[in-house]
C-alpha positions as a Markdown table, in Angstrom:
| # | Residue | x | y | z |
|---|---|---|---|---|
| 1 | Unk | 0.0 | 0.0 | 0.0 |
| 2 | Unk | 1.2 | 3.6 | -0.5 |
| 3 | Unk | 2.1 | 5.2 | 2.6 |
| 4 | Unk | 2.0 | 1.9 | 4.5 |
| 5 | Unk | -1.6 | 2.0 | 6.0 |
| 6 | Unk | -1.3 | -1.4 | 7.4 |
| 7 | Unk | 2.2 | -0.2 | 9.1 |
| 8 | Unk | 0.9 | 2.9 | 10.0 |
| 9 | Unk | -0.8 | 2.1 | 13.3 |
| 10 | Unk | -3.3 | 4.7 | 12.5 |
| 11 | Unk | -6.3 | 2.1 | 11.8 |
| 12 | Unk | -6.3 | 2.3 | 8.5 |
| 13 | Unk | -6.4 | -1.2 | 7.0 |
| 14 | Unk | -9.9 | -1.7 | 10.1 |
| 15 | Unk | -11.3 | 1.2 | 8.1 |
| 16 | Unk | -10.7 | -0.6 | 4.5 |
| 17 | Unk | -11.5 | -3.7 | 5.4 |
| 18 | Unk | -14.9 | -2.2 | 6.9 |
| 19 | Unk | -16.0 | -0.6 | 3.8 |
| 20 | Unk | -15.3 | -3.5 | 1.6 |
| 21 | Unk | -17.4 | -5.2 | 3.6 |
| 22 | Unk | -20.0 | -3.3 | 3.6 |
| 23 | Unk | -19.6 | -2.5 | -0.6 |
| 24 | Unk | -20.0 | -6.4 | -1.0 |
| 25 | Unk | -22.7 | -7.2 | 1.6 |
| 26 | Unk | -25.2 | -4.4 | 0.1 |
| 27 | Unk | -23.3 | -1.8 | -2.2 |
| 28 | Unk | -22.7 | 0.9 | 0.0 |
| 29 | Unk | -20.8 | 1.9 | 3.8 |
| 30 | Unk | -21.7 | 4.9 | 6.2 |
| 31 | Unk | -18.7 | 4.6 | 9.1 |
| 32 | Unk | -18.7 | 7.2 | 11.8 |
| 33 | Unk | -15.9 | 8.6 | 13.1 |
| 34 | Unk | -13.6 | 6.7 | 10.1 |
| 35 | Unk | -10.9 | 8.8 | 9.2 |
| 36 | Unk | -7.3 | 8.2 | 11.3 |
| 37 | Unk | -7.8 | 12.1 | 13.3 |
| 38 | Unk | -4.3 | 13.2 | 12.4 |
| 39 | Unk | -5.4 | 13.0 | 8.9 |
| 40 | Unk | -9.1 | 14.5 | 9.8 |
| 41 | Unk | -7.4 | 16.9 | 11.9 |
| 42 | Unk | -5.6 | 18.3 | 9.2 |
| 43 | Unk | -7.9 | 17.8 | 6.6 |
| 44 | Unk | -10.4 | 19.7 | 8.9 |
| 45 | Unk | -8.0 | 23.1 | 9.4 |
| 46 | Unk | -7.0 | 22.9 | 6.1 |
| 47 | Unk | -10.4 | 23.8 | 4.8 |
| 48 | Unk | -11.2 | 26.2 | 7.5 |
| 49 | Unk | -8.1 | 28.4 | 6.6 |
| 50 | Unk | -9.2 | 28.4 | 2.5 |
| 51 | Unk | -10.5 | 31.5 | 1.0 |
| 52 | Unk | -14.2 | 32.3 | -0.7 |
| 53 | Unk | -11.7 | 32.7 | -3.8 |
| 54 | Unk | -10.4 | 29.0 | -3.7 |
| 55 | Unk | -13.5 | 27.5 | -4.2 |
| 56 | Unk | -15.9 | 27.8 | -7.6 |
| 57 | Unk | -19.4 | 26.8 | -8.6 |
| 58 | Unk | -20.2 | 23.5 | -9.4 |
| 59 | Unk | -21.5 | 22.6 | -12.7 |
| 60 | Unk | -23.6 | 19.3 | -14.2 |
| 61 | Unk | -22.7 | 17.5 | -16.6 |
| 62 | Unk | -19.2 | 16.6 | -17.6 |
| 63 | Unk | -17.0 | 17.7 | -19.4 |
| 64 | Unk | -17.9 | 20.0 | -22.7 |
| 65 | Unk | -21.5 | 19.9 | -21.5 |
| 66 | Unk | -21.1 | 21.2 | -18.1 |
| 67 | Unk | -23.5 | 24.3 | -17.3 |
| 68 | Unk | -24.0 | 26.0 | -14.1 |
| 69 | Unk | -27.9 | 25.3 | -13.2 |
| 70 | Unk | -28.4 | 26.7 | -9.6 |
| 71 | Unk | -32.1 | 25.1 | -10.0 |
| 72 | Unk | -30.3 | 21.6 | -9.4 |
| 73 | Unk | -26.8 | 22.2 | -7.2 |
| 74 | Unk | -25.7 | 25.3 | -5.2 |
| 75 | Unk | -22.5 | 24.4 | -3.7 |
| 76 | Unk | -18.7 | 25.3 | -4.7 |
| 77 | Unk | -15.8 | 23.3 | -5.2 |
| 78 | Unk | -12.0 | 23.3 | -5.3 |
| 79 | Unk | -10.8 | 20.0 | -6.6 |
| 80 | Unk | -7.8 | 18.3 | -4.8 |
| 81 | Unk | -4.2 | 18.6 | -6.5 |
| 82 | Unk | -1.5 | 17.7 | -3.6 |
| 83 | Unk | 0.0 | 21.2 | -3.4 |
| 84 | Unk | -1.2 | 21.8 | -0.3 |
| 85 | Unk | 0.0 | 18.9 | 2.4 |
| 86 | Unk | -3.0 | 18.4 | 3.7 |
| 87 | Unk | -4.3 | 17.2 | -0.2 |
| 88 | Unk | -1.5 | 15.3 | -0.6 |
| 89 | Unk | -2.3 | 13.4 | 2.7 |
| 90 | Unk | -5.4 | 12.6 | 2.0 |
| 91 | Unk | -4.6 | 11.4 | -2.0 |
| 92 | Unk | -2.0 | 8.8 | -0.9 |
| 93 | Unk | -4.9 | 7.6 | 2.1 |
| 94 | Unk | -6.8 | 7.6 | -1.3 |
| 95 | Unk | -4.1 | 5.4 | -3.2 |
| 96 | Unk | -3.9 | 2.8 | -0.2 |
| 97 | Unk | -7.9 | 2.6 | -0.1 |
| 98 | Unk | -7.7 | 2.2 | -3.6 |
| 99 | Unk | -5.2 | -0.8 | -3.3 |
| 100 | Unk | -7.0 | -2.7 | -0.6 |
| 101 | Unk | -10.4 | -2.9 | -2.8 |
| 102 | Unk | -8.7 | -3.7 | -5.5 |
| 103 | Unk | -7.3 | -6.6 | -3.8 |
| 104 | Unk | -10.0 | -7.7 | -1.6 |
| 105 | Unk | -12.9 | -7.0 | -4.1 |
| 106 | Unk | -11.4 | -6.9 | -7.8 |
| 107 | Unk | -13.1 | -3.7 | -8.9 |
| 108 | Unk | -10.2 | -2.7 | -11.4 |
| 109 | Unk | -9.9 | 1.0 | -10.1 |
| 110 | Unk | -7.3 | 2.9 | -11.8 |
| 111 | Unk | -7.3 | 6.4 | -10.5 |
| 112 | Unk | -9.5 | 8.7 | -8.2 |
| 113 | Unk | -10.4 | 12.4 | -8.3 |
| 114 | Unk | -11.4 | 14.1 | -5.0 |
| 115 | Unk | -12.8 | 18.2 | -4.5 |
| 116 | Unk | -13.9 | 20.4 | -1.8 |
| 117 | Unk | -17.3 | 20.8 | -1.4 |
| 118 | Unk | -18.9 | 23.8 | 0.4 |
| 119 | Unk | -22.5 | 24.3 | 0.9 |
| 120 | Unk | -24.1 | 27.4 | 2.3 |
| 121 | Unk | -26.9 | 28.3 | 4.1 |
| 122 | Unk | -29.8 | 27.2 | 1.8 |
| 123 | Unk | -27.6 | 25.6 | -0.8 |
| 124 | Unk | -28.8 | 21.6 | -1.9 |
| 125 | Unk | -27.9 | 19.0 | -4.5 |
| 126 | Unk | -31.1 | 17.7 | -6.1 |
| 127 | Unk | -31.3 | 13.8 | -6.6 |
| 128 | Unk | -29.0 | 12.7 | -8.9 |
| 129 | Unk | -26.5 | 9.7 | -10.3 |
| 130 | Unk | -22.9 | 10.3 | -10.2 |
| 131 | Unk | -22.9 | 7.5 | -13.1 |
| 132 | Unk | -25.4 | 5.9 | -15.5 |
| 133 | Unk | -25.7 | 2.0 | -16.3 |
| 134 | Unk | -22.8 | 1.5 | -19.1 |
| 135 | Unk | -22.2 | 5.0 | -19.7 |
| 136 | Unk | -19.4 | 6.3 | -17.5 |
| 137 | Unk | -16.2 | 4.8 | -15.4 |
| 138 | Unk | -17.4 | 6.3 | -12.2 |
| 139 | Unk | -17.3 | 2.8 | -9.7 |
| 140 | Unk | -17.3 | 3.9 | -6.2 |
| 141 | Unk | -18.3 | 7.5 | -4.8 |
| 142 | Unk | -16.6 | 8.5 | -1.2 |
| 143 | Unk | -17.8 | 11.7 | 1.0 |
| 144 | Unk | -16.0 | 12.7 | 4.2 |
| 145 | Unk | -17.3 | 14.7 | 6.8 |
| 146 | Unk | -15.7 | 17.6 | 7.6 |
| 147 | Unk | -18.5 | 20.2 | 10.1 |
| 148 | Unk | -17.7 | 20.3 | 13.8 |
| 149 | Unk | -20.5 | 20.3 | 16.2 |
| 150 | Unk | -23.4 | 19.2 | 13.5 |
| 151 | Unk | -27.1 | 19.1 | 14.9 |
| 152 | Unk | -30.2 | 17.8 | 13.1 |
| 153 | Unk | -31.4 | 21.0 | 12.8 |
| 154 | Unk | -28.3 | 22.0 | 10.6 |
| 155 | Unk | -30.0 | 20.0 | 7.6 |
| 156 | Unk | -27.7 | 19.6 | 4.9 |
| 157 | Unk | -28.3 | 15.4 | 4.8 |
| 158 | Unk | -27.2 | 13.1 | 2.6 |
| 159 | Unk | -30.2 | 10.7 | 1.4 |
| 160 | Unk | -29.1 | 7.2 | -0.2 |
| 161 | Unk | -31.5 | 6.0 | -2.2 |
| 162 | Unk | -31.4 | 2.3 | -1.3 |
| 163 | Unk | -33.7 | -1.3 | -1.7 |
| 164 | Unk | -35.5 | -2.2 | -4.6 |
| 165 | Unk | -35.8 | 0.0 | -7.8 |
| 166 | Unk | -33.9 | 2.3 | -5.3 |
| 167 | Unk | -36.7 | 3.6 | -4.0 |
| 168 | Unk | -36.1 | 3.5 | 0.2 |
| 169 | Unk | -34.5 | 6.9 | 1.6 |
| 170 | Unk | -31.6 | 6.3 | 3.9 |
| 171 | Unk | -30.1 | 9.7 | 5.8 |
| 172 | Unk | -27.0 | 10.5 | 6.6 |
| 173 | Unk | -25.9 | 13.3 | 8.9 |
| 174 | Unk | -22.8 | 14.8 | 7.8 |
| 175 | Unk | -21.2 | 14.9 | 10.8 |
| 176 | Unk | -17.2 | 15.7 | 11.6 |
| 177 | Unk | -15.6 | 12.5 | 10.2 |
| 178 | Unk | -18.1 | 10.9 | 9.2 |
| 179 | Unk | -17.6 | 8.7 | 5.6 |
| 180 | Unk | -20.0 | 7.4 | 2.8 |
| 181 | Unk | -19.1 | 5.2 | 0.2 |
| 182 | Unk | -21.3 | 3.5 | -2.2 |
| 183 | Unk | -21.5 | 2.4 | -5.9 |
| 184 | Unk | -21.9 | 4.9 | -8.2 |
| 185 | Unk | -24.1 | 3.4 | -10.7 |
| 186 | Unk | -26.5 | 1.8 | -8.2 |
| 187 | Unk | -27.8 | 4.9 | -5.8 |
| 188 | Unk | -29.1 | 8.0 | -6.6 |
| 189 | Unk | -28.5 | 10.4 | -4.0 |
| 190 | Unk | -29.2 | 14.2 | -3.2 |
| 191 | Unk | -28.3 | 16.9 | -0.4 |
| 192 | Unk | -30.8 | 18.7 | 1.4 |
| 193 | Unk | -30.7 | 22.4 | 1.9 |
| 194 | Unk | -28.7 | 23.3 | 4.6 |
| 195 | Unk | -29.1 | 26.2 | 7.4 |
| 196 | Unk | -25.2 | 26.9 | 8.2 |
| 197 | Unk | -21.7 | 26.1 | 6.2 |
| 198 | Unk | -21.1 | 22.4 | 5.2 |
| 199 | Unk | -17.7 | 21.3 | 4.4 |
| 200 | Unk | -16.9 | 17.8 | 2.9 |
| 201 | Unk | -14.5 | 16.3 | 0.4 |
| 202 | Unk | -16.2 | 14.5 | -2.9 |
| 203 | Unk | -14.0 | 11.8 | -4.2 |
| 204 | Unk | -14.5 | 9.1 | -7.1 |
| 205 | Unk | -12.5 | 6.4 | -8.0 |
| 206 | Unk | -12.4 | 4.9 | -11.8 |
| 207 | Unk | -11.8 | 1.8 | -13.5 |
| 208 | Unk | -10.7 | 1.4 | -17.0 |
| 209 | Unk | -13.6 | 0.7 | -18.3 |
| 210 | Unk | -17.5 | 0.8 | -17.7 |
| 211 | Unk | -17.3 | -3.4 | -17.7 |
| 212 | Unk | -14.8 | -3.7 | -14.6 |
| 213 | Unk | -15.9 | -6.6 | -12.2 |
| 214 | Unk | -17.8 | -6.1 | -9.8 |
């Protein structure tokens, strides 16, 4: 593994082991209080320190046919490069998850891409897919937790769309630490509005191809 999670002592290797259970038992894995803290810990006062100016408004769509549509989404990103130490920390925890599920659960990820997300008060994410059925190499989506002191009457869920059809709402606080995983093509998701700042990172790992195993 880069950076030697299983060496590390920092419970790493518990925490990969846990979602890849939880991937193959029923496609997706909500884990409270994952992330090692040093690397939450600096994750956290990284994006506390960032400006209004790092961040920029999301879009839909990919690529040439992204648009803004503030009808649908309303938060802003900056998208993780590894200049800042705290990035670069978290994309080599990225690498070793990346490893572990490849070994343990053949998916055939290649590479991942993670962002910044910041919602504020009133912003929401409408339900949506992060991938479609054959149409995209989008295999697992991650979301970690980064807001202090969360209460329920913050808002700003996550709602899993789970069961048959996926047709059951599951919530998830976005508590400090807090990490979702689930398959990208299976659940439809959205954010509801929230009534004060909500930090998280967005990451999504790829395979090859839109045919990896599963």
């Amino acid at each position: 593994m880069n950076k030697a999670a299983d060496d590390a002592g920092d419970g790493s290797e518990l925490i990969f082991a846990d979602i890849a259970r939880d991937i193959a038992a029923t496609g997706y894995s909500i884990l409270p209080n994952a992330l090692p803290a040093a690397l939450l810990d600096q994750l956290s006062k990284h994006v506390q320190t960032m400006s209004g100016a790092d961040f920029k408004k999301a879009g839909i769509g990919r690529e040439s046919a992204q648009h803004l549509n503030q009808l649908i989404r309303g938060d802003e990103i900056c998208w993780i490069n590894g200049d800042h130490e705290a990035g670069a920390a978290w994309l080599g925890w990225l690498e070793s998850l990346q490893v572990f599920l490849n070994r343990r659960l053949f998916l055939g990820l290649f590479s991942s891409e993670s962002h910044y997300a910041h919602y504020g008060p009133g912003d929401f994410y409408k339900k949506h897919s992060d991938a479609f059925k054959g149409e995209a190499n989008r295999v697992l989506s991650m979301v970690l937790y980064l807001n202090n002191e969360w209460q329920s009457e913050d808002g700003g869920e996550l709602v899993i769309y789970t069961g048959y059809e996926a047709q059951t709402p599951l919530a998830v606080s976005p508590s400090f630490g807090t990490i979702v995983v689930f398959l990208s093509e299976d659940f439809p998701h959205e954010v509801l509005p929230t009534r004060r700042d909500r930090f998280s990172i967005a990451t999504w790992f790829r395979a090859s191809s839109a045919s990896a195993p599963r």
